[in-house]
C-alpha positions in Angstrom: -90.9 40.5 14.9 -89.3 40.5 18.0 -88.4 36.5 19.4 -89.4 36.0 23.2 -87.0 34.1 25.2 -87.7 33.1 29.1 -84.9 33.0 31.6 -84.9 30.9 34.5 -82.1 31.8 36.8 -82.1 32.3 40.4 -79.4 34.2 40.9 -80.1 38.3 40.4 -76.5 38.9 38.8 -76.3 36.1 36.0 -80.0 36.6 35.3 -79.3 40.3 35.1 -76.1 39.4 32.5 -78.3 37.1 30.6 -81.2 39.6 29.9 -79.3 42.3 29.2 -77.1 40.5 26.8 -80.1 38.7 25.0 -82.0 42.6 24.8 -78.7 43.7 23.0 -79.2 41.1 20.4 -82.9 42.1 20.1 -84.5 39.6 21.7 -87.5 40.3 24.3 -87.0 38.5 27.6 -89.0 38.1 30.5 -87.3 36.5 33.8 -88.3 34.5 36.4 -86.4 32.8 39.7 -88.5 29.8 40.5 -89.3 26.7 38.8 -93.2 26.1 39.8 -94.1 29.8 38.9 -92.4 29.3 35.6 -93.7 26.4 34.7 -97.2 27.6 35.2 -96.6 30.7 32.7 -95.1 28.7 30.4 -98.4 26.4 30.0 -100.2 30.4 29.5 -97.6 31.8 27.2 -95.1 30.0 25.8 -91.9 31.7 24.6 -89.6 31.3 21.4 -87.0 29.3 23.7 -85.8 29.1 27.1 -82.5 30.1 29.4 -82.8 27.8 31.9 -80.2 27.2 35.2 -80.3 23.7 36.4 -78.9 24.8 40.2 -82.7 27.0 41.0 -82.6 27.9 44.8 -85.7 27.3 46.8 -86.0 23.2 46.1 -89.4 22.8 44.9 -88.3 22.2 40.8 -85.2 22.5 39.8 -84.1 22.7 36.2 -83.1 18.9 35.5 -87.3 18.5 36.9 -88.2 21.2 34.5 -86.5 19.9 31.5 -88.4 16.4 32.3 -92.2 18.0 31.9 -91.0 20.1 29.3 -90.1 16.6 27.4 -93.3 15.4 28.6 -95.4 17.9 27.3 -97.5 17.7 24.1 -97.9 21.8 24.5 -94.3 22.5 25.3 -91.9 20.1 24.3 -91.1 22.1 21.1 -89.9 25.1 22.8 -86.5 25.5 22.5 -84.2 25.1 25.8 -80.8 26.2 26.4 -79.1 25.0 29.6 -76.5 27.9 31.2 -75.0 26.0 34.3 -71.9 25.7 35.8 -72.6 21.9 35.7 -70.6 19.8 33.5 -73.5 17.0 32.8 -74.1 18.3 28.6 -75.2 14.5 27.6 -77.6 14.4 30.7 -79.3 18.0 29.6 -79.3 17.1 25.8 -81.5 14.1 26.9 -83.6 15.9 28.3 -84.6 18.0 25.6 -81.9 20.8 25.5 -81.4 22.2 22.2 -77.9 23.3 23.9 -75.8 22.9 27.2 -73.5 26.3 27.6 -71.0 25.5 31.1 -70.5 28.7 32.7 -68.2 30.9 32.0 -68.5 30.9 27.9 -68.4 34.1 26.1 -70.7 37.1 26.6 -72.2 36.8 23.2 -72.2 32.7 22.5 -75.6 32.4 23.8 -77.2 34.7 21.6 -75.8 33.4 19.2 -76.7 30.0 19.7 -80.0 31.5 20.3 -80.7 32.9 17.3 -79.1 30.2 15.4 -81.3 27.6 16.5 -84.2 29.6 16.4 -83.8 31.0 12.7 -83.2 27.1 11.4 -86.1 26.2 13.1 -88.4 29.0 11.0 -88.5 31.5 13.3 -88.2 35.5 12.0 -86.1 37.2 13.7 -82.9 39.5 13.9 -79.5 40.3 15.1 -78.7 44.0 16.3 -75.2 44.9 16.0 -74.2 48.2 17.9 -73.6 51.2 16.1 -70.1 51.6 17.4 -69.2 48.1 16.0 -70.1 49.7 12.2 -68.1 52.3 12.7 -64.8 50.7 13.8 -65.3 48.5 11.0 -65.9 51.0 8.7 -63.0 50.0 5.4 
């Protein structure tokens, strides 16, 4: 079983990172740029967890607003949330529901793992893919 994860991220490069370093872990992501689009997929299909910016271009919901209704939500307030920002407000984003508050830049691969952490304590199936070339540099 594959484990969905939504990122929210209006800018094309970082939400490009993110995906493609999620799908390398074996997670299935879908992306999305603005906050009131999101949120109304979210109520139709709700994911595993959640990448979410707090800066979203374009005004109308920005990720502090979508944190709140996802705290408010008897559908959605167990969906996992991490917060990738270059915002330095962690206590403010764990309040409002945040499983975990990464500050940009961290390491390629911590959110993933953070990810997966979370999700596999939680219940969730799910698995790590480690690339081929990484078995056989550490072949003994």
């Amino acid at each position: 079983m594959s484990l969905e994860i939504m990122v929210i991220e209006d800018d094309i490069n970082s939400a490009e990172l993110l995906k493609y370093e999620l799908m390398d872990s074996g997670f299935r992501v879908n992306y999305f740029k603005s906050g009131r689009k999101t949120f109304q997929k979210l109520k139709t299909l709700p994911p595993d967890a959640i990448v979410l910016d707090i800066l979203l271009e374009g005004g109308e919901m920005d990720g502090w607003t979508i944190l709140r209704e996802l705290k408010g939500s008897a559908d959605l307030n167990e969906i996992q949330v991490f917060v990738t920002t270059a915002l330095a407000e962690r206590e403010k984003g764990i309040s409002l529901v945040a499983k975990d508050y990464l500050v940009k830049p961290y390491k390629p691969s911590q959110l993933s793992k953070v990810i997966m952490h979370t999700l596999l304590s939680n219940g969730k199936q799910g698995q790590i893919l480690i690339p081929q070339a990484f078995h056989e540099e550490n072949k003994g």
